[in-house]
PyMOL commands that place a pseudoatom at each C-alpha (Angstrom):
pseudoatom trace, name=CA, resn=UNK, resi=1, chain=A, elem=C, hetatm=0, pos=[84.779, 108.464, 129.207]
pseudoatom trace, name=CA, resn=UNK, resi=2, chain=A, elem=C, hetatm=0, pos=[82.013, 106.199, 127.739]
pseudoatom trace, name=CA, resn=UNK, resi=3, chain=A, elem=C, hetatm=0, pos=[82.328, 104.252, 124.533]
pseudoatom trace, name=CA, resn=UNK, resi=4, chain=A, elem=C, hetatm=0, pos=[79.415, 106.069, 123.341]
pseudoatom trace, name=CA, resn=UNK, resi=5, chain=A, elem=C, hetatm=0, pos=[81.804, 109.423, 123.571]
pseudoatom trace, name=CA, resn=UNK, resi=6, chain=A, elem=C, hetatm=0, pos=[84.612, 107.621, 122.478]
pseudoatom trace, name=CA, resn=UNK, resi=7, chain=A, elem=C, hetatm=0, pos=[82.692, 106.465, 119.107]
pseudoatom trace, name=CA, resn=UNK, resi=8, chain=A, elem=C, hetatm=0, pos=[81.627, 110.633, 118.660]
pseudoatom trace, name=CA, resn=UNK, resi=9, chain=A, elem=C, hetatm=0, pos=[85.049, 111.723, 118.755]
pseudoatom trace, name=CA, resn=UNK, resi=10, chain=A, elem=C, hetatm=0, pos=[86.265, 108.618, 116.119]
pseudoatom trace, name=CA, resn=UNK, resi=11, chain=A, elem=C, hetatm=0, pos=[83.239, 108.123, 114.010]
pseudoatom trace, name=CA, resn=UNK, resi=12, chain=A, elem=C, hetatm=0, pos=[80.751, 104.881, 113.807]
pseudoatom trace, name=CA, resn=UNK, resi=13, chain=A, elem=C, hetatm=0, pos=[81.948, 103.425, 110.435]
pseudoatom trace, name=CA, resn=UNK, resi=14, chain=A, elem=C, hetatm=0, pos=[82.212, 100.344, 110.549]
pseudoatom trace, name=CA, resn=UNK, resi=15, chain=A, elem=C, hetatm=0, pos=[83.625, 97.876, 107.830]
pseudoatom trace, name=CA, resn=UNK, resi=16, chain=A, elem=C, hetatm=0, pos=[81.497, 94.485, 107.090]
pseudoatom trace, name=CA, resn=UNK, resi=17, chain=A, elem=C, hetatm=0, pos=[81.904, 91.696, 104.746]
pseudoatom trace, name=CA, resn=UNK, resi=18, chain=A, elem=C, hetatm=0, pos=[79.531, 88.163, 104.015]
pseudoatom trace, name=CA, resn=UNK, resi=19, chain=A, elem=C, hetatm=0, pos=[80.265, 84.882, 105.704]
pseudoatom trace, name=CA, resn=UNK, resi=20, chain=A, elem=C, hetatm=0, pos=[80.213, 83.533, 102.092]
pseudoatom trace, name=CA, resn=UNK, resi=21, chain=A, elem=C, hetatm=0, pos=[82.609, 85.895, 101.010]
pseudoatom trace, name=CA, resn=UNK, resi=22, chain=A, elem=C, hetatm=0, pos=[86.276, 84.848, 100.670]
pseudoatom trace, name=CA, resn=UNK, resi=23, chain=A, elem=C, hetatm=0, pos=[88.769, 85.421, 103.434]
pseudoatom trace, name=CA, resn=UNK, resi=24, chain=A, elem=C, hetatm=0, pos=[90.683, 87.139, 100.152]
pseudoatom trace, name=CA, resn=UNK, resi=25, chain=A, elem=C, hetatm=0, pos=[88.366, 89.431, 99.983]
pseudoatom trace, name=CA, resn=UNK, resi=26, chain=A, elem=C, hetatm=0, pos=[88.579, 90.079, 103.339]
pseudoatom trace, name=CA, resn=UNK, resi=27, chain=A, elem=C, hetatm=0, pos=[92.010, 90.610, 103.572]
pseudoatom trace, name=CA, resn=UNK, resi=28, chain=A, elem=C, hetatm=0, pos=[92.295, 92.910, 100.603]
pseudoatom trace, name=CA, resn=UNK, resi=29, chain=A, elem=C, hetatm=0, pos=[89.431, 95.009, 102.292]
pseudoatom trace, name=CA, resn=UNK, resi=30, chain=A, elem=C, hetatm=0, pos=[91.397, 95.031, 105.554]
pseudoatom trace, name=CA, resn=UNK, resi=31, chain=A, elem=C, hetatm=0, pos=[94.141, 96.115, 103.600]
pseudoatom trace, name=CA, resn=UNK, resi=32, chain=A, elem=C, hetatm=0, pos=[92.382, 98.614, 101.836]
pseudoatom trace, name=CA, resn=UNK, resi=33, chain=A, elem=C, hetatm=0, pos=[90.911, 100.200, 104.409]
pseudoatom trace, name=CA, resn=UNK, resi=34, chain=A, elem=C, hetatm=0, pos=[94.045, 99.998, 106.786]
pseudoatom trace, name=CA, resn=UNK, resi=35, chain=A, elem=C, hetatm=0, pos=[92.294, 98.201, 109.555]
pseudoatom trace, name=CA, resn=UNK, resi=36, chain=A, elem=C, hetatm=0, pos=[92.804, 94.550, 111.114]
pseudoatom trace, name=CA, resn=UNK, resi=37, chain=A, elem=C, hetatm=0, pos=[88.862, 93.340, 111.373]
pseudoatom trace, name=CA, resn=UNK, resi=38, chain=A, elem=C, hetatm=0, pos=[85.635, 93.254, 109.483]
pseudoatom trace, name=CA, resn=UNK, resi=39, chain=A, elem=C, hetatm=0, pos=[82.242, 92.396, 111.342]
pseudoatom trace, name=CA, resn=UNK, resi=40, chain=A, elem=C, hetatm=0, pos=[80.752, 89.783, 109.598]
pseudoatom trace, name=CA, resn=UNK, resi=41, chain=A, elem=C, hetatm=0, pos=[76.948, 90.273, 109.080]
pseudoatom trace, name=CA, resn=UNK, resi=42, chain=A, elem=C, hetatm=0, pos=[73.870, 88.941, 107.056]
pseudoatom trace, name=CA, resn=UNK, resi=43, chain=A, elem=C, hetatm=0, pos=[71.717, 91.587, 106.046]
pseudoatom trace, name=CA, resn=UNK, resi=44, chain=A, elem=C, hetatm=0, pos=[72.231, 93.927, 109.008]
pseudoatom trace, name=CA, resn=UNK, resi=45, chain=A, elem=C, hetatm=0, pos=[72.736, 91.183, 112.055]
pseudoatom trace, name=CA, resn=UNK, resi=46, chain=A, elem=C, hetatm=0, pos=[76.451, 90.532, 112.861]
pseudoatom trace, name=CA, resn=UNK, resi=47, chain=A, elem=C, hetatm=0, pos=[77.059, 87.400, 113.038]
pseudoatom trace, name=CA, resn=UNK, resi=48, chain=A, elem=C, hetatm=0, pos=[80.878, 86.686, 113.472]
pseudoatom trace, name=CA, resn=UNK, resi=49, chain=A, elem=C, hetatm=0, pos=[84.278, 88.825, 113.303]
pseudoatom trace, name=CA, resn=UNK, resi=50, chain=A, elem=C, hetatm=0, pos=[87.094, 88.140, 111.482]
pseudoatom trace, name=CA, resn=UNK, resi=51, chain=A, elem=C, hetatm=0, pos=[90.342, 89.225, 111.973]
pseudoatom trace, name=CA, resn=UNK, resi=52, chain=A, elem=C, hetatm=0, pos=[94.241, 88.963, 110.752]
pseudoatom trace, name=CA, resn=UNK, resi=53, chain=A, elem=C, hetatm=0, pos=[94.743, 86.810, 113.484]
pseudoatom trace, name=CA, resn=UNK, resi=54, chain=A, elem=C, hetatm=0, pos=[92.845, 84.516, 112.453]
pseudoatom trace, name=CA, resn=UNK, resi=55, chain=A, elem=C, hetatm=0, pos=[93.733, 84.886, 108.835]
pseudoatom trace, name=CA, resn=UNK, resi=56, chain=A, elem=C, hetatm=0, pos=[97.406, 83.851, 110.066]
pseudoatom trace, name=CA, resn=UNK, resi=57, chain=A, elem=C, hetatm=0, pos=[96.020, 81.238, 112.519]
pseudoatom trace, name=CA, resn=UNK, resi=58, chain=A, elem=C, hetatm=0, pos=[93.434, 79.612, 110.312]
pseudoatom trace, name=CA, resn=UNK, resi=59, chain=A, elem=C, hetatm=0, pos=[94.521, 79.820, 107.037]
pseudoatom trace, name=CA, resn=UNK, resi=60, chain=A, elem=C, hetatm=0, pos=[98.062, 80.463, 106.504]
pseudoatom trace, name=CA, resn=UNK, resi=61, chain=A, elem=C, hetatm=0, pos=[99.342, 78.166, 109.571]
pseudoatom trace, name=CA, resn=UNK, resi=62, chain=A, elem=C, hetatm=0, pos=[96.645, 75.383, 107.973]
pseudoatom trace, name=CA, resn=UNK, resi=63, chain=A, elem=C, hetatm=0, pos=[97.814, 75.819, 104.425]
pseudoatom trace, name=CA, resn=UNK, resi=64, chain=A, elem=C, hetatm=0, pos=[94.297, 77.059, 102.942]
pseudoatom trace, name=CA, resn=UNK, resi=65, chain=A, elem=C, hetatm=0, pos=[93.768, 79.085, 100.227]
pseudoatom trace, name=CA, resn=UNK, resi=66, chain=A, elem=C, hetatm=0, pos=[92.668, 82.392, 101.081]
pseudoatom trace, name=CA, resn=UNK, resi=67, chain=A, elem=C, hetatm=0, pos=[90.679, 82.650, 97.782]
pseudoatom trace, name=CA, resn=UNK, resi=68, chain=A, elem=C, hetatm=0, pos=[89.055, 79.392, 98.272]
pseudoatom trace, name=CA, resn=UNK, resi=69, chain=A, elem=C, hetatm=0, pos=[88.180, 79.798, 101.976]
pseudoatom trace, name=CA, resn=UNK, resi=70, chain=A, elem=C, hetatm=0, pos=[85.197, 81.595, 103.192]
pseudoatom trace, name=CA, resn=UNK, resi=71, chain=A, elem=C, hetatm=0, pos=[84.673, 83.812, 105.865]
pseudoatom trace, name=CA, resn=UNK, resi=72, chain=A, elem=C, hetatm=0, pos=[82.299, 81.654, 107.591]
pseudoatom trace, name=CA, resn=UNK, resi=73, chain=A, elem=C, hetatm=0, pos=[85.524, 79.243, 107.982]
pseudoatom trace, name=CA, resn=UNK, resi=74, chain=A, elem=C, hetatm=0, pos=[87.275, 81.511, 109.920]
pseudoatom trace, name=CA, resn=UNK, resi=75, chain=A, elem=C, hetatm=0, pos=[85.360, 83.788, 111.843]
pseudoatom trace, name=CA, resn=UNK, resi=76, chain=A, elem=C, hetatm=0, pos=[84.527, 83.841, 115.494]
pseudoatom trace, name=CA, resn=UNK, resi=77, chain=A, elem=C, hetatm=0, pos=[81.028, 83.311, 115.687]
pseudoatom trace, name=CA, resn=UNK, resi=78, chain=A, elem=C, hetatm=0, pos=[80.989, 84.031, 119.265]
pseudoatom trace, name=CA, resn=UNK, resi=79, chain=A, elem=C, hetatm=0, pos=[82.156, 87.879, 119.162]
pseudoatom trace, name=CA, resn=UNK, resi=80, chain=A, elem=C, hetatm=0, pos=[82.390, 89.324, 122.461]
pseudoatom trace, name=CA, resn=UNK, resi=81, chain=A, elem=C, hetatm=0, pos=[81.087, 92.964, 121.896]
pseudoatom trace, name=CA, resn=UNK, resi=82, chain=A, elem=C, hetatm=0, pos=[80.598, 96.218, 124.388]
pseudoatom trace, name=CA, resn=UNK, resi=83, chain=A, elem=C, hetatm=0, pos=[77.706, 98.281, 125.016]
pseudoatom trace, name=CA, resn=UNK, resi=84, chain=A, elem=C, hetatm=0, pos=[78.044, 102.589, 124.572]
pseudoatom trace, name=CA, resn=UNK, resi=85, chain=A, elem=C, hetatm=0, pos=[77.044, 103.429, 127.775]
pseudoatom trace, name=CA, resn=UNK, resi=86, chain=A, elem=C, hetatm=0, pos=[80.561, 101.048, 129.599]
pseudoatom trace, name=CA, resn=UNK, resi=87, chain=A, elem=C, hetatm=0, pos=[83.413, 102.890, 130.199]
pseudoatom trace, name=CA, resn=UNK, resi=88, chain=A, elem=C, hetatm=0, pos=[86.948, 102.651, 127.873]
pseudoatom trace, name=CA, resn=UNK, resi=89, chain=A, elem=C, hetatm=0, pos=[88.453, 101.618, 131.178]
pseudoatom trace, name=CA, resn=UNK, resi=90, chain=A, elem=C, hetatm=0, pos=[85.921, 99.019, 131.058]
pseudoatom trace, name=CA, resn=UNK, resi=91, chain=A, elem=C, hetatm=0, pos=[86.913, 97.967, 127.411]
pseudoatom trace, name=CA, resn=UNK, resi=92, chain=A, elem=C, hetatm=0, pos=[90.184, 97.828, 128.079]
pseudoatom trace, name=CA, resn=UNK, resi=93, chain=A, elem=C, hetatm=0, pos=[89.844, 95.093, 130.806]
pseudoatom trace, name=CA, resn=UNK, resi=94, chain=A, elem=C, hetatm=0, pos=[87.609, 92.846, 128.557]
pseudoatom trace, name=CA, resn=UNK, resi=95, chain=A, elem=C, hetatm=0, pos=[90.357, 93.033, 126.025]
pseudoatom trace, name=CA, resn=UNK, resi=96, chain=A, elem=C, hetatm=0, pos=[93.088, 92.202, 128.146]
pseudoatom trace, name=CA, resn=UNK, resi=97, chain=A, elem=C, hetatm=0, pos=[91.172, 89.362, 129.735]
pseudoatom trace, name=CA, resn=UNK, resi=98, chain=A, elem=C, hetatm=0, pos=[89.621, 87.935, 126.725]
pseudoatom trace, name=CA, resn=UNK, resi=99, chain=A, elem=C, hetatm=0, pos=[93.042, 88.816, 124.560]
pseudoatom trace, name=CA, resn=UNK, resi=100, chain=A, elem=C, hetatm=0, pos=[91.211, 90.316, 121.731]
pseudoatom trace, name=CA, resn=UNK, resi=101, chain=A, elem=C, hetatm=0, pos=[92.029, 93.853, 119.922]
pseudoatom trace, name=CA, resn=UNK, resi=102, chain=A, elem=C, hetatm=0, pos=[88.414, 94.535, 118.867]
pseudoatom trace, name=CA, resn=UNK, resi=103, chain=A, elem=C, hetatm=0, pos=[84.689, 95.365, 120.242]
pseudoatom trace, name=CA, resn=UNK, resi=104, chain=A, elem=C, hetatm=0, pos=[81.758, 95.688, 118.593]
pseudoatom trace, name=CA, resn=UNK, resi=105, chain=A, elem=C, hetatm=0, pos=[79.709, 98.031, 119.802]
pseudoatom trace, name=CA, resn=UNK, resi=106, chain=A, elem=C, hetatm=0, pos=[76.075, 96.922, 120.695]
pseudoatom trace, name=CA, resn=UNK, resi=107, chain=A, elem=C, hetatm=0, pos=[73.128, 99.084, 121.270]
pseudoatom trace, name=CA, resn=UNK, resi=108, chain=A, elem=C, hetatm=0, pos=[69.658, 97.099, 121.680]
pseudoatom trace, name=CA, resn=UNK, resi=109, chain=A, elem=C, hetatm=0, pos=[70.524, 94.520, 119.652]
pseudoatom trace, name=CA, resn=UNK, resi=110, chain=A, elem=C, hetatm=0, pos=[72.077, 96.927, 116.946]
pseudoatom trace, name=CA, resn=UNK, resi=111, chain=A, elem=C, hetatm=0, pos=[75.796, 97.249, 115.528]
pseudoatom trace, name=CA, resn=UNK, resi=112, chain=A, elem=C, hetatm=0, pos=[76.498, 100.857, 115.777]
pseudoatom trace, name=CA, resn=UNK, resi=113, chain=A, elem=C, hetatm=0, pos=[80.342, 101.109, 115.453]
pseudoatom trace, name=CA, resn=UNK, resi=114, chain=A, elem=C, hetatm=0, pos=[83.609, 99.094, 116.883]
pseudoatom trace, name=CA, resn=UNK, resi=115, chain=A, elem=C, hetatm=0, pos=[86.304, 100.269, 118.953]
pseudoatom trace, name=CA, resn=UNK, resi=116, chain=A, elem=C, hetatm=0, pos=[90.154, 98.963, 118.735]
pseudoatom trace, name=CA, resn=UNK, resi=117, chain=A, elem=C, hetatm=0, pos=[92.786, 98.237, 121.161]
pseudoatom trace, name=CA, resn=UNK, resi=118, chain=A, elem=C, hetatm=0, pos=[94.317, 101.572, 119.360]
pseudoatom trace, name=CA, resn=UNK, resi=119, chain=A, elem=C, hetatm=0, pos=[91.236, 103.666, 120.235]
pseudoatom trace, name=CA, resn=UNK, resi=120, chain=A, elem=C, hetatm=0, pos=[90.963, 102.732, 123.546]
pseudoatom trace, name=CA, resn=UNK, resi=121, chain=A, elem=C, hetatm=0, pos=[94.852, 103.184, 124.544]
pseudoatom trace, name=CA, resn=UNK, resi=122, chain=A, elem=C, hetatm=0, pos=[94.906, 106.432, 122.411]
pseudoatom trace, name=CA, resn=UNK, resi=123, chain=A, elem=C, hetatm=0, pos=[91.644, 107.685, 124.362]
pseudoatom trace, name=CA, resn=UNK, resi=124, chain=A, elem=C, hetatm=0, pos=[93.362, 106.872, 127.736]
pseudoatom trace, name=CA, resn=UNK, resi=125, chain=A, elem=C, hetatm=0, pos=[96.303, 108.493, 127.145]
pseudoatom trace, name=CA, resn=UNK, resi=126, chain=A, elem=C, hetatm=0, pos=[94.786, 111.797, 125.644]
pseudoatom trace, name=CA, resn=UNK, resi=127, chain=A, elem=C, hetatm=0, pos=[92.757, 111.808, 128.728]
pseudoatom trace, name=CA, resn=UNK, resi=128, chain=A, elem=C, hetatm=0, pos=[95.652, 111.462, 131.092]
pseudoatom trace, name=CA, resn=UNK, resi=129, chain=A, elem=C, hetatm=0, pos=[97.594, 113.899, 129.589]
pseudoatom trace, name=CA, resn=UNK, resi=130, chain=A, elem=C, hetatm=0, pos=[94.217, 116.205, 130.180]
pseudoatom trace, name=CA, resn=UNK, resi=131, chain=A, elem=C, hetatm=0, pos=[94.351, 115.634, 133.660]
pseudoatom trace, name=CA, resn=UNK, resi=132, chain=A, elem=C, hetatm=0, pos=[98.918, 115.826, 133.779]
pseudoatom trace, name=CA, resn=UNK, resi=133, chain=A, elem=C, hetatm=0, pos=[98.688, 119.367, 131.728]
pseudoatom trace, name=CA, resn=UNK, resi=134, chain=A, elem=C, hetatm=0, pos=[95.428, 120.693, 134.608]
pseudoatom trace, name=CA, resn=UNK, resi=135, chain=A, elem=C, hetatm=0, pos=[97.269, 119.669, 137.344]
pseudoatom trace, name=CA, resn=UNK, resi=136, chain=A, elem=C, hetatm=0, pos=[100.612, 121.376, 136.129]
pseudoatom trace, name=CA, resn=UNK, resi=137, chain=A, elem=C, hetatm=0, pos=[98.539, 124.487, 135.492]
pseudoatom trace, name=CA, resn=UNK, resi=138, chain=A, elem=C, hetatm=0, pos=[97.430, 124.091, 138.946]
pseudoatom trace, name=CA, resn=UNK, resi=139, chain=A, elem=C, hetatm=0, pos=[100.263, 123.797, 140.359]
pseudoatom trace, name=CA, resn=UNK, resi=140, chain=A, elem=C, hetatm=0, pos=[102.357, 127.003, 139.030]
pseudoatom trace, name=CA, resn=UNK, resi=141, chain=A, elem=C, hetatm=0, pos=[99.478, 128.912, 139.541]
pseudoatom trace, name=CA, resn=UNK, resi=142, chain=A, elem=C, hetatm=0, pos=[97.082, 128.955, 136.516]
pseudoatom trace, name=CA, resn=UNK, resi=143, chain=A, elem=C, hetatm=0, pos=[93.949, 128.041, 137.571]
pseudoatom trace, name=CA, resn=UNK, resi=144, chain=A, elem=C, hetatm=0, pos=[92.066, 129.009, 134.278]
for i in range(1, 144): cmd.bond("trace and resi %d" % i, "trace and resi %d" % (i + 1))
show_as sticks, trace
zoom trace
């Protein structure tokens, strides 16, 4: 399966918030929303992510105030993202090497949706039981 299929079956929202914004605001969008990153964009370029983990790495663990800190502070400038036409097996090894939990999704220079650690695993497993339940059918006989 593709990311590209993987973002038509979850949906291409994706949640965004100002590098000038505060990392209180971001939280309480996080929160609000039920997710654990916002893309951080100007206009409609991405220019960072932020995440929890960074919330609890570079704010909480530094004593900042999360009202008077901005995004820009925290975020990682340097997202890694994934393009629609790689595979989630492909997704899953860039998270595991580069130990992150989300991917922007990057089509000719465009954001057009992020995947999670959660989508990917969920996606893999869905598709494994797929292939468990056709080969059970097999083999008892049920070749529908």
């Amino acid at each position: 399966m593709t990311i590209r299929q993987l973002l038509d079956e979850k949906g291409r929202t994706v949640y965004t918030i100002g590098p000038d914004e505060s990392v209180f605001e971001a939280i309480r969008r996080m929160a609000e929303k039920g997710i654990g990153a916002l893309l951080v964009t100007e206009g409609d370029r991405p220019v960072g992510i932020v995440t929890e983990r960074d919330y609890a790495r570079k704010v909480i663990l530094k004593g900042r105030s999360s009202k008077d800190t901005p995004v820009r502070a925290i975020m990682t400038p340097d997202f890694i993202y994934i393009r629609p036409d790689q595979t989630i097996e492909e997704a899953m090894a860039i998270m595991t090497e580069k130990r992150v939990r989300h991917l922007p999704v990057i089509e000719e220079g465009r954001l057009i949706g992020i995947v999670s650690i959660g989508d990917v695993v969920k996606s893999i497993i869905e598709h494994q039981q797929f292939v468990i339940d056709q080969l059970t059918n097999y083999i008892h006989g049920d070749r529908s």
